[in-house]
SEZA-475164 format. One line per field, with one value per residue: residue number from 1; residue in three letters; x, y, z of N, C-alpha, C, O in turn. Coordinates in Angstrom, 2 decimals. Example, Ala and Ser with C-alpha at 12.3 -4.5 7.8 and 13.67 -1.06 7.14 Angstrom:
<fitis>
resi = 1	2
resn = ALA	SER
n.xx = 13.19	12.85
n.yy = -5.69	-2.25
n.zz = 7.80	7.08
ca.xx = 12.30	13.67
ca.yy = -4.50	-1.06
ca.zz = 7.80	7.14
c.xx = 13.20	12.90
c.yy = -3.30	0.03
c.zz = 7.80	7.87
o.xx = 14.24	13.41
o.yy = -3.32	1.14
o.zz = 8.46	8.04
</fitis>
This chain:
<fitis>
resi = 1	2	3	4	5	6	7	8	9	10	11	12	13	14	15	16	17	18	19	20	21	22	23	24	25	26	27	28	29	30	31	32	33	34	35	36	37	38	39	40	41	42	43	44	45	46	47	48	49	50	51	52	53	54	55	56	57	58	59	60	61	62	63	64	65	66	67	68	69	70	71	72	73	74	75	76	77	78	79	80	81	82	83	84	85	86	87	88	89	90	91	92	93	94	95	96	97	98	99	100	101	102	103	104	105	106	107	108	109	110	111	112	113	114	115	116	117	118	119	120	121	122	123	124	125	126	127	128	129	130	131	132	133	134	135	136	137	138	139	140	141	142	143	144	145	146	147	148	149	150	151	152	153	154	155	156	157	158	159	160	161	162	163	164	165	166	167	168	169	170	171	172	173	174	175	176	177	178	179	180	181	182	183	184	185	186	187	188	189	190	191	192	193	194	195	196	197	198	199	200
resn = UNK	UNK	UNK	UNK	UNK	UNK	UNK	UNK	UNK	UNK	UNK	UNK	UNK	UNK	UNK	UNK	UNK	UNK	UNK	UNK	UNK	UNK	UNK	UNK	UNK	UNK	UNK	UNK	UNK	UNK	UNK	UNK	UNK	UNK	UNK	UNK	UNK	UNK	UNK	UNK	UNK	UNK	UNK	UNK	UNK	UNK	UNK	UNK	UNK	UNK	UNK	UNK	UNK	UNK	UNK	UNK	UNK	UNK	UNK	UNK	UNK	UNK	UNK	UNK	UNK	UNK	UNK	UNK	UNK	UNK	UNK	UNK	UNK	UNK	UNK	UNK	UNK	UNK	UNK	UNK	UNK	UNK	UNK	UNK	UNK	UNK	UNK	UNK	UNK	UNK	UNK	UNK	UNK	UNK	UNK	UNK	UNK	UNK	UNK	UNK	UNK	UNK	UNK	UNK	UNK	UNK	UNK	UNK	UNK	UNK	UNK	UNK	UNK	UNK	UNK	UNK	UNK	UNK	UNK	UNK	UNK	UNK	UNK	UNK	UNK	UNK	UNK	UNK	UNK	UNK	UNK	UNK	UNK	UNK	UNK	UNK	UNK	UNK	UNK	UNK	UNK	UNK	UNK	UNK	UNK	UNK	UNK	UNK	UNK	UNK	UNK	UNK	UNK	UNK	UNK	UNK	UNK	UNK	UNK	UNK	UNK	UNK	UNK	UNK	UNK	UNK	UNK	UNK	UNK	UNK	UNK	UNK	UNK	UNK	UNK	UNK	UNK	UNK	UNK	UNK	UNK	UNK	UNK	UNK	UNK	UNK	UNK	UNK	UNK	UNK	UNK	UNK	UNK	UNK	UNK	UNK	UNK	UNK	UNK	UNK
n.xx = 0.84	1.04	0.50	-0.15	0.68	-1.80	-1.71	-2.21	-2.48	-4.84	-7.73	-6.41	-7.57	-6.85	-9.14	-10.38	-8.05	-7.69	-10.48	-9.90	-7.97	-9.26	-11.14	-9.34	-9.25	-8.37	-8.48	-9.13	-8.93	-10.16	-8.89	-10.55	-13.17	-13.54	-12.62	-14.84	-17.07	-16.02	-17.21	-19.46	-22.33	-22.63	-20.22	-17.12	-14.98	-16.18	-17.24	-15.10	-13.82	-15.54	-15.86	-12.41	-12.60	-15.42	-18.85	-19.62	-18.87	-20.34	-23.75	-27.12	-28.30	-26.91	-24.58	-21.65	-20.10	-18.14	-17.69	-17.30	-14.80	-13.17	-12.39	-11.49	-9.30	-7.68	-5.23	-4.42	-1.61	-1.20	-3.53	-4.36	-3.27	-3.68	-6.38	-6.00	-4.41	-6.41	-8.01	-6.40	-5.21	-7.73	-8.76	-6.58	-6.86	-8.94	-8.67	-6.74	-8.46	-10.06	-8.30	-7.59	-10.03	-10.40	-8.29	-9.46	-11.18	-12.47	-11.93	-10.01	-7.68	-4.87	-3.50	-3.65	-4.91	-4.25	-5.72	-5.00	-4.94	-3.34	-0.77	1.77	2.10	1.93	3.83	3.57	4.88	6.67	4.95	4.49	4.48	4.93	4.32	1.88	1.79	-0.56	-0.43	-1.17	-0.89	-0.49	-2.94	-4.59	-5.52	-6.37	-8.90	-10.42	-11.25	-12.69	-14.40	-16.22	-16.01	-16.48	-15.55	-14.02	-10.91	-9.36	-9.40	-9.11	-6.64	-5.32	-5.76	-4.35	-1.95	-1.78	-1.40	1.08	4.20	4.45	7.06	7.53	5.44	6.39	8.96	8.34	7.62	6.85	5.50	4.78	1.94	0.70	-1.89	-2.84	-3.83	-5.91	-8.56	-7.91	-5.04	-3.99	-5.68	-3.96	-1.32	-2.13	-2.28	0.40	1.54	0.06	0.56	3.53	2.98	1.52	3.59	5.69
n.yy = -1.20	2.39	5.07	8.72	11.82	14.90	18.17	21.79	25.41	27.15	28.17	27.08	24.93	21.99	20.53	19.98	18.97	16.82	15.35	14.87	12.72	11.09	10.27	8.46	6.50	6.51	6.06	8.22	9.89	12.38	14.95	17.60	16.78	14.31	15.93	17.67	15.83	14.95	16.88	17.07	17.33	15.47	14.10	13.17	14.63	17.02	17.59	18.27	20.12	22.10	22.01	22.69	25.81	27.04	27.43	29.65	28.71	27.46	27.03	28.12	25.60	23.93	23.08	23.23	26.49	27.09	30.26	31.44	29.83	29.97	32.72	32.57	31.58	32.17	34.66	33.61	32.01	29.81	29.23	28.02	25.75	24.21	23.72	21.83	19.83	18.29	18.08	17.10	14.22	12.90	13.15	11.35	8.87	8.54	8.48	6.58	4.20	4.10	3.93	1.66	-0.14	0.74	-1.36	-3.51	-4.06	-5.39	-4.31	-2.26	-0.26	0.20	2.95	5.35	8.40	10.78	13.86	16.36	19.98	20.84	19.92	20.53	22.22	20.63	18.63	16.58	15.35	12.81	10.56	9.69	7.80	9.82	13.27	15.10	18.21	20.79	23.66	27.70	30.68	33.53	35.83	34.51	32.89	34.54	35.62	33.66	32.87	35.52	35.19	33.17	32.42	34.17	36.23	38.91	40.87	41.21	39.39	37.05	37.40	37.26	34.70	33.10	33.81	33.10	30.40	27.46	28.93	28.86	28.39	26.49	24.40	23.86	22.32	20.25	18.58	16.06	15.49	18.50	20.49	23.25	24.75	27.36	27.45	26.83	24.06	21.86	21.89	21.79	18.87	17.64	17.17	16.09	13.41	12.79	12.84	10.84	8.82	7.87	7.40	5.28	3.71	3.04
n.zz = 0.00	-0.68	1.11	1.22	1.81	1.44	0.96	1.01	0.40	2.47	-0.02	-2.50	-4.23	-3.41	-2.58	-5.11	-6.04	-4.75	-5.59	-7.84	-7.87	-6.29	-8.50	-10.37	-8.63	-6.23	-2.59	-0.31	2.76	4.60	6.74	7.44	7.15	8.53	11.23	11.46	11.86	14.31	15.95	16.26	18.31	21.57	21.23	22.64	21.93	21.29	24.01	25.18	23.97	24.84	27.88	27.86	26.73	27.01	27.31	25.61	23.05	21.73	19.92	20.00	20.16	20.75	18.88	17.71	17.29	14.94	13.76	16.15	17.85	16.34	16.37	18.99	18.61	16.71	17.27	19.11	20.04	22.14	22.68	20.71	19.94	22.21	21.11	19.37	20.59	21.59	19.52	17.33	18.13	18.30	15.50	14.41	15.02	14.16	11.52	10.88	11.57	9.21	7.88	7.83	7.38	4.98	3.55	3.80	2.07	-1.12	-3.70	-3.14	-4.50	-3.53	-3.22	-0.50	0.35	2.24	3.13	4.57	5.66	7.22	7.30	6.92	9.47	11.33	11.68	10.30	7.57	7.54	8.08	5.87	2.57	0.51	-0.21	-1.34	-2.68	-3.18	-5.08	-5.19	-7.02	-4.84	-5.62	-6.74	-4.84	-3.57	-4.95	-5.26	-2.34	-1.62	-3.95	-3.58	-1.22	0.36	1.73	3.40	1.87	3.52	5.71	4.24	3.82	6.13	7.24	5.40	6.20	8.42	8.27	7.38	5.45	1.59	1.23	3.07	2.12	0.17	1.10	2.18	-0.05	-2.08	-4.58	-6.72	-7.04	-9.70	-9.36	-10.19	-12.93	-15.70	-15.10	-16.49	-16.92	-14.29	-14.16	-15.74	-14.26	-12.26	-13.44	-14.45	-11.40	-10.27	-11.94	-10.85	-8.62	-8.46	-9.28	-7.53
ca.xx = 0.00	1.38	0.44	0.33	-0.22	-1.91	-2.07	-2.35	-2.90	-6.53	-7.78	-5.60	-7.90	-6.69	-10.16	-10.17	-7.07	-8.42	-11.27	-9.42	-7.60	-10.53	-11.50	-8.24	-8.77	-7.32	-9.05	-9.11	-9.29	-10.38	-8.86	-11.59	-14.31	-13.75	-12.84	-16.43	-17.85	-16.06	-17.36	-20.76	-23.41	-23.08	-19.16	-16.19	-14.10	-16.27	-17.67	-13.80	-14.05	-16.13	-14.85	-11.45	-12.80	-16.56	-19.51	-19.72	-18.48	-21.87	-24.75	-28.04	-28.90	-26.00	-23.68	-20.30	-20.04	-17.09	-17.05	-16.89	-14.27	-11.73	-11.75	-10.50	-7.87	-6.94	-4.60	-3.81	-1.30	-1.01	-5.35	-4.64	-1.97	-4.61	-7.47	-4.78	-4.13	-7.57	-8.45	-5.35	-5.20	-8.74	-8.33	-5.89	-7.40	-10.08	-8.16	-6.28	-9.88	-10.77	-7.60	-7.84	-11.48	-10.26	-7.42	-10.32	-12.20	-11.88	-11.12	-8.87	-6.20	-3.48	-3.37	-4.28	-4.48	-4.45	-6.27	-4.22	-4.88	-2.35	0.43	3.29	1.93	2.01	5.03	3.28	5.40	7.30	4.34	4.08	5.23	5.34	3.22	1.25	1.15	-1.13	0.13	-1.87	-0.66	-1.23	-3.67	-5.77	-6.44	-7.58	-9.95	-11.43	-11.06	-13.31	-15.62	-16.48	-16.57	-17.60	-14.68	-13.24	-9.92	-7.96	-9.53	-8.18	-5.06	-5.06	-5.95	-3.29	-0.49	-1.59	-0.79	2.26	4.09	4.21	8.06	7.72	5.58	7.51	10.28	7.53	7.10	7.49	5.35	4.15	0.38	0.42	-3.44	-2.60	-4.29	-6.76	-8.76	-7.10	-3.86	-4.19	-5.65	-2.82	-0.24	-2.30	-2.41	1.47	1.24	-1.05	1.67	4.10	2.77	1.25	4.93	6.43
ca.yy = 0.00	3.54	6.18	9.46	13.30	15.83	19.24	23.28	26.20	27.65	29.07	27.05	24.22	21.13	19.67	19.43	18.07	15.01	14.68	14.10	11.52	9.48	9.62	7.45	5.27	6.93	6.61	9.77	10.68	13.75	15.06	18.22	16.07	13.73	17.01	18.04	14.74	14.86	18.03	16.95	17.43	14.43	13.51	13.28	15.87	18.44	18.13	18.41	21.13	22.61	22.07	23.96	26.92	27.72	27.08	29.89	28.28	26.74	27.65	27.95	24.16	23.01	22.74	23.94	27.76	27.76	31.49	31.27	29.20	30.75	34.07	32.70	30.74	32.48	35.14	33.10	30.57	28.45	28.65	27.05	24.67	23.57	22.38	20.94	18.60	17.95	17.80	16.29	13.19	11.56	12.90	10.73	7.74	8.33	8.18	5.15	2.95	4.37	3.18	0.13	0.01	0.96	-2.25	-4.45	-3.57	-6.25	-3.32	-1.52	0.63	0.50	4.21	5.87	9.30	11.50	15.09	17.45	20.89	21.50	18.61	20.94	22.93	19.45	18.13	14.63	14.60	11.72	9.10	9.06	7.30	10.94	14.24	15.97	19.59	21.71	25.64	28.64	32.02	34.36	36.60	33.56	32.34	35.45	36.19	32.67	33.25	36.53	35.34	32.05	32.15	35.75	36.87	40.09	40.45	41.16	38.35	36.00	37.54	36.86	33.34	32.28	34.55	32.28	29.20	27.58	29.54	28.23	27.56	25.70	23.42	22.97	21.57	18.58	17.59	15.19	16.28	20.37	20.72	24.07	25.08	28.27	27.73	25.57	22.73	20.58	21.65	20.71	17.37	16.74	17.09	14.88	12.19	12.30	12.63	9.44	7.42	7.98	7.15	3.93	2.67	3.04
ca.zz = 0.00	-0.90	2.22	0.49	2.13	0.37	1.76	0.41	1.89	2.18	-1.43	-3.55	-4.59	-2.53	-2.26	-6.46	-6.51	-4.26	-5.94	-9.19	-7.05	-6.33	-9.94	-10.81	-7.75	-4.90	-1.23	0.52	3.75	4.43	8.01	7.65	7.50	10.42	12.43	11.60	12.63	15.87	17.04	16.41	19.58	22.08	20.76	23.83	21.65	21.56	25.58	26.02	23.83	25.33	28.68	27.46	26.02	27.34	26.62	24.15	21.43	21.20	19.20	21.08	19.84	21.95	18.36	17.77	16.63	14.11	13.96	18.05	18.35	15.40	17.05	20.47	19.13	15.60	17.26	20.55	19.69	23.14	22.26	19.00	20.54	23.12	20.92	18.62	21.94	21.32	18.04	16.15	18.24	17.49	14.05	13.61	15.10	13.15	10.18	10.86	11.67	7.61	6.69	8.40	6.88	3.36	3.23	3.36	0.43	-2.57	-4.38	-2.69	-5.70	-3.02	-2.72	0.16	0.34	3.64	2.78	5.73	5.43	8.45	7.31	7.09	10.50	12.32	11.09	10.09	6.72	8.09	7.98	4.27	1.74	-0.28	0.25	-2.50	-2.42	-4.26	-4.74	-6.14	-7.13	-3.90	-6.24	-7.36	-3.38	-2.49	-4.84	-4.38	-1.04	-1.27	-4.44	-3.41	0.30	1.01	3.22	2.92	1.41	4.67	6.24	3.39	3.51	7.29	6.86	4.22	7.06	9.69	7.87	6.79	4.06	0.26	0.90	4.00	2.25	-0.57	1.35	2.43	-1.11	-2.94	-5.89	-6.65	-8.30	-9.62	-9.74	-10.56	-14.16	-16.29	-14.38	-17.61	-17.33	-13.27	-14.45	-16.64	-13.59	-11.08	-14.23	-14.08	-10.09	-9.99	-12.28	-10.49	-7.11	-8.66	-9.98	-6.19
c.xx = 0.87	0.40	0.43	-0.44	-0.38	-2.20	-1.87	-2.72	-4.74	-6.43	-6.89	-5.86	-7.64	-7.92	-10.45	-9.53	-7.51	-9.42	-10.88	-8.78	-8.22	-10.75	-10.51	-8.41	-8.47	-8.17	-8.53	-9.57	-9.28	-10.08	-10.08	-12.75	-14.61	-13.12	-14.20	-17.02	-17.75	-16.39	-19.00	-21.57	-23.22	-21.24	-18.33	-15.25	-14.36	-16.88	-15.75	-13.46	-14.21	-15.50	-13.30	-11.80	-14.25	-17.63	-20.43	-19.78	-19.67	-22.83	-26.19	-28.83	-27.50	-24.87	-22.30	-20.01	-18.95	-16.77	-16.14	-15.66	-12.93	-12.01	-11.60	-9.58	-7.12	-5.50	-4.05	-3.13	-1.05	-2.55	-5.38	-4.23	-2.67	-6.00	-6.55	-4.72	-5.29	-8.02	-7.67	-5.48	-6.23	-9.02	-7.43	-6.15	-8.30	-9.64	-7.62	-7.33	-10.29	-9.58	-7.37	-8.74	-11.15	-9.28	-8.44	-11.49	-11.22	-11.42	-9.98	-8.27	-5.03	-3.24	-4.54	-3.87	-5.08	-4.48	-6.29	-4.42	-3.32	-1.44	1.56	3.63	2.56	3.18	4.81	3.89	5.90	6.30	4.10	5.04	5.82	4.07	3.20	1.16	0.64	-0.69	-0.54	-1.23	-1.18	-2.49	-4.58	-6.31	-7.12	-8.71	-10.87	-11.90	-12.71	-14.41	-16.68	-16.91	-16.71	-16.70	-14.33	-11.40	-9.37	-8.48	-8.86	-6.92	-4.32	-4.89	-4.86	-1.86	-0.42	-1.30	0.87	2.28	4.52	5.97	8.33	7.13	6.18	8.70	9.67	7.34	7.79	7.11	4.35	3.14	1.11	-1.13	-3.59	-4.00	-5.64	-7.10	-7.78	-5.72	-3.43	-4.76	-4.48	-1.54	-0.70	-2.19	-1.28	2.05	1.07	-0.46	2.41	3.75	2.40	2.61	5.66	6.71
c.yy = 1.25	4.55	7.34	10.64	13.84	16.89	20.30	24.29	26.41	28.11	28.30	25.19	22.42	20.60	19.08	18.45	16.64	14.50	14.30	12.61	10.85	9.02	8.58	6.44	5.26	6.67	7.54	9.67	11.48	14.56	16.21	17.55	15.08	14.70	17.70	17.00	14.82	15.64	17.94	16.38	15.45	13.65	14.03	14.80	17.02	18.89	18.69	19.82	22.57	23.25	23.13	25.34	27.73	27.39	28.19	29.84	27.10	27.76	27.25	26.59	23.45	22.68	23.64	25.57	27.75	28.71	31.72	30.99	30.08	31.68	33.63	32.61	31.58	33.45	35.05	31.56	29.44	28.43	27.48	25.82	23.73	22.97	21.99	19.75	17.41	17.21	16.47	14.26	12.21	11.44	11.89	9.17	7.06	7.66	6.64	3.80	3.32	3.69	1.84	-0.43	-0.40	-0.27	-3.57	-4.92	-4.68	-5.31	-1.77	-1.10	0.20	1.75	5.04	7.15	10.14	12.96	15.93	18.53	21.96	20.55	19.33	21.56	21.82	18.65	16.48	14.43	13.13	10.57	9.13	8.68	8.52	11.79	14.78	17.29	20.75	23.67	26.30	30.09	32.64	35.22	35.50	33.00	33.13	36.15	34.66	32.52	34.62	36.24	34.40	32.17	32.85	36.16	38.04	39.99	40.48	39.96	37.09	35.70	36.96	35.02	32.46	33.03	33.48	30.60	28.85	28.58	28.88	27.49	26.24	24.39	22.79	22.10	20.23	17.72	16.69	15.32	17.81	20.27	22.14	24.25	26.29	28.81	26.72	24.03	21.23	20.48	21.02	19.10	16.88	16.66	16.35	13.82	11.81	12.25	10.81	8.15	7.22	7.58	5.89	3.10	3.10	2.20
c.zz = 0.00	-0.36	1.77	1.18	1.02	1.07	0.54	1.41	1.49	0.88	-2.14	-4.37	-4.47	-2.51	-4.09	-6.94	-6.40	-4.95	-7.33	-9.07	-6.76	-7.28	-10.19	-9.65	-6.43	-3.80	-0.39	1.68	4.52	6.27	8.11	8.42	8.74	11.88	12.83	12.34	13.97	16.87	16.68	17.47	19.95	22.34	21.91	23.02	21.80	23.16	25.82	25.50	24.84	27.32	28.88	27.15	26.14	26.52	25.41	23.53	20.95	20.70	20.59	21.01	20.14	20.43	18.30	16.90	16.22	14.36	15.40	18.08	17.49	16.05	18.21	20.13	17.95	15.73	18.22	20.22	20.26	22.70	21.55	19.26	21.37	22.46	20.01	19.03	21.69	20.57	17.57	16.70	17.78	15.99	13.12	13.93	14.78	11.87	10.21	10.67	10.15	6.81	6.63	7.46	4.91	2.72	2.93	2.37	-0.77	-3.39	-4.16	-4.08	-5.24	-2.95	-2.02	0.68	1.57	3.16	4.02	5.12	6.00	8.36	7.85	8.85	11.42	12.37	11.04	8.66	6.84	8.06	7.21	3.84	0.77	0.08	-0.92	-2.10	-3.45	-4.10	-5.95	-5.85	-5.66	-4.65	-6.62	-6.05	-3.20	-3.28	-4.93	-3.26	-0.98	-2.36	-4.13	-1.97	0.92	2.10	2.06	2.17	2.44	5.46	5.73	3.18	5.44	7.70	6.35	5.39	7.79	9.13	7.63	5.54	2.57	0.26	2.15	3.52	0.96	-0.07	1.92	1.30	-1.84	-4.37	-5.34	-7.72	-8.78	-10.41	-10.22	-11.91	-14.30	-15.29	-15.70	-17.68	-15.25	-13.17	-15.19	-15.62	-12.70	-11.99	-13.90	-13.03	-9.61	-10.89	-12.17	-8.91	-7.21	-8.95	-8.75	-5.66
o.xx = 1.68	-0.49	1.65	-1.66	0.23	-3.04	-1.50	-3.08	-5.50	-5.33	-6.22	-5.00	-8.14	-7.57	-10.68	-9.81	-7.66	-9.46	-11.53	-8.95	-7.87	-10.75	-11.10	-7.65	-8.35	-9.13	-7.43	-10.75	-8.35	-11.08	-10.86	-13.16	-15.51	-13.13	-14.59	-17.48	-18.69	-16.17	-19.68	-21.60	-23.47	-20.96	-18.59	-14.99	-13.63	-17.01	-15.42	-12.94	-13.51	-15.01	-13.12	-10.88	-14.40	-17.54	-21.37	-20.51	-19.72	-22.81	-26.22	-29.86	-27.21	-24.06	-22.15	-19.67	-18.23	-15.76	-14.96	-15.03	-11.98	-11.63	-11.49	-8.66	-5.91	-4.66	-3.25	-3.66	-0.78	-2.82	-6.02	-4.83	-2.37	-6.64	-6.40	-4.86	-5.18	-8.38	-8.06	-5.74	-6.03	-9.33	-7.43	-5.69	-8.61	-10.09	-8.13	-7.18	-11.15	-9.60	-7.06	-8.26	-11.48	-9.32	-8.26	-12.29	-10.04	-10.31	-9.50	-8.53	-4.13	-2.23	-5.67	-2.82	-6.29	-3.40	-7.36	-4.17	-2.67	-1.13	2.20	4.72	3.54	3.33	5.46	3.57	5.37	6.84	3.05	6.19	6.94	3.03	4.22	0.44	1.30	-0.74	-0.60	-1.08	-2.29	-3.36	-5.69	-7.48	-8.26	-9.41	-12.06	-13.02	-13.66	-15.47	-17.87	-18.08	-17.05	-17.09	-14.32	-10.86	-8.58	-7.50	-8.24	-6.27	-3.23	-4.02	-4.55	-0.74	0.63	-0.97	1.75	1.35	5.32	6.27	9.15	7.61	6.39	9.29	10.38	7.02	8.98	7.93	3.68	3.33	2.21	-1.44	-4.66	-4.72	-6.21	-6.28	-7.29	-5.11	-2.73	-4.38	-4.15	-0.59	0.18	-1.92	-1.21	3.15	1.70	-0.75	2.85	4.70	2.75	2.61	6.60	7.30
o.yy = 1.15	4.96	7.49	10.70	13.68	16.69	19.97	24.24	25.98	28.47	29.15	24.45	21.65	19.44	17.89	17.53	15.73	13.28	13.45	11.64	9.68	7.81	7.50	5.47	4.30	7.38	7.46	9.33	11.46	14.70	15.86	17.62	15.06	14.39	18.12	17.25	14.80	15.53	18.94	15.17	14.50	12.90	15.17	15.83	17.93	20.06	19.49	20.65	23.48	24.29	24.01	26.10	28.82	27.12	27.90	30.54	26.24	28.96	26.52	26.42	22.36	21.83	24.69	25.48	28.42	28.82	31.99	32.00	30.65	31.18	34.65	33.18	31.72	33.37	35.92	30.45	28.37	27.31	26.43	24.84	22.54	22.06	21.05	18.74	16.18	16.04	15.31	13.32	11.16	10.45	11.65	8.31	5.87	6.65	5.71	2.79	2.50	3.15	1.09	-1.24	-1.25	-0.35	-4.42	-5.84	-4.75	-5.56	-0.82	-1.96	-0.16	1.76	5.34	7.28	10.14	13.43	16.24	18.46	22.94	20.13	19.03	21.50	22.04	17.96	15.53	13.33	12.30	9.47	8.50	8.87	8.39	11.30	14.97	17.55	21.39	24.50	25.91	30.57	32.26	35.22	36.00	32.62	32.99	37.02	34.71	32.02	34.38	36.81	34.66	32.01	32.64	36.40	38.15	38.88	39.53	39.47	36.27	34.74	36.47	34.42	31.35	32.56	32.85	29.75	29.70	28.99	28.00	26.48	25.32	23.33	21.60	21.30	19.25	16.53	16.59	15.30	18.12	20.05	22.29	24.00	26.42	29.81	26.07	23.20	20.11	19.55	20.03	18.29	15.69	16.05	15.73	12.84	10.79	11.71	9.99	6.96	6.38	7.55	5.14	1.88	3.79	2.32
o.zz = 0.93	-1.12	1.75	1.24	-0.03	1.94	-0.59	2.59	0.62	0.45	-2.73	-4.85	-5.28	-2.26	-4.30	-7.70	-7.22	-5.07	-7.93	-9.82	-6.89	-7.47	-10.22	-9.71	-5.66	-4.09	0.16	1.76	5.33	6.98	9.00	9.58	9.58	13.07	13.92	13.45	14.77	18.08	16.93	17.65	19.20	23.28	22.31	23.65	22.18	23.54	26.70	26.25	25.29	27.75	29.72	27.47	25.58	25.32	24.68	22.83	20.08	20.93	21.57	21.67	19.63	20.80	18.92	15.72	16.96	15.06	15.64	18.39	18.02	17.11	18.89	20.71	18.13	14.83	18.60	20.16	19.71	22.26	21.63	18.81	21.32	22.97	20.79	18.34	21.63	20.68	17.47	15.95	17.18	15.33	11.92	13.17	14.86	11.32	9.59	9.98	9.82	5.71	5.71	6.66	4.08	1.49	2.06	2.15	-1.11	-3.86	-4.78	-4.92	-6.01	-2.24	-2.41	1.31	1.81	2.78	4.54	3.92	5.62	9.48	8.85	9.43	12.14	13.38	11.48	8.21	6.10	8.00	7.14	4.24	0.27	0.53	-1.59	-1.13	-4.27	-3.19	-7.12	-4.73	-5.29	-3.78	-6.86	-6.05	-2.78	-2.75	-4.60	-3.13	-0.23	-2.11	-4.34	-1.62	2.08	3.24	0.83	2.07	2.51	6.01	6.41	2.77	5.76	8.33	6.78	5.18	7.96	9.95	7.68	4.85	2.90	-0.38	2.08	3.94	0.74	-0.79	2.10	1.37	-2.13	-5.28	-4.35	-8.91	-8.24	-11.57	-10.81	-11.97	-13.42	-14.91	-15.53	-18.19	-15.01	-12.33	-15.17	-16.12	-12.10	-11.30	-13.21	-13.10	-8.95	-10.75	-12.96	-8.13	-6.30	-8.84	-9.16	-4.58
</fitis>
């Protein structure tokens, strides 16, 4: 089996990429998505949540207020550091029971792909077999960033600061998307991505 990160920063089309990656075969799993799950009403992560950080960061139907929660921690970095503690760990025990999950499938591909937003932040390069990283022009995140998902521009620009930066995660990769352009000319670099990760 071939282990494979894929990360980007915000705005720079990382969720495309993957899904071109399933098309060929790939299983994905998506650390976002089982961070959403685990903060859903009733779940140990988010009472602990909760617990840490007040019960503010709830909505008045007892769920998790996103907005809430990014403005405690977005400009407090022991905050961030502390649901991290939190978060990252069942995220990843999540992941493991999918990949567990995903080996037993008659049709398994053999590539399994780990969809990190925060790879380079965390410094989990080291458990792949190779890390994918998708990179977009700074001028093309942020106006996806602002047409698509309705933030302001300094918010977008705040967003993409507080992340890793574009050379930090180049030095994780093993291959560079550039999304920059054409969804066809980004399919034609995950094609030679995706035959290259299959002949490993």
């Amino acid at each position: 089996m071939k282990r494979i990160g894929l990360t980007g920063g915000i705005g720079s089309g990382k969720s495309t990429v993957a899904q071109m990656l399933a098309d060929r075969g790939a299983v994905i799993i998506d650390a976002d998505a089982i961070s959403r799950q685990l903060m859903e009403p009733g779940s140990n992560v988010l009472d602990e949540t909760v617990r840490a950080f007040g019960p503010e960061i709830l909505t008045a139907d007892g769920r998790l207020d996103r907005a809430a929660l990014a403005s405690v921690i977005f400009e407090n970095e022991a905050k961030r550091q502390e649901l991290n503690s939190i978060v990252h760990p069942a995220v990843r025990a999540e992941a493991e029971r999918q990949a567990a999950a995903a080996q037993t499938n008659p049709g398994f591909s053999g590539v399994l792909i780990e969809d990190i937003p925060l790879l380079a932040e965390t410094g989990q390069s080291h458990r792949f077999d190779g890390v994918v990283v998708v990179e977009t022009a700074l001028d093309e995140r942020l106006r996806r960033l602002v047409d698509q998902r309705g933030m302001s521009r300094a918010d977008a620009l705040a967003r993409i600061k507080a992340q890793a930066s574009d050379q930090e995660r180049r030095e994780i990769a093993t291959w560079l998307i550039d999304n920059s352009h054409s969804l066809e000319e980004t399919e034609r670099q995950v094609e030679a991505v995706y035959g290259q990760i299959l002949e490993m």
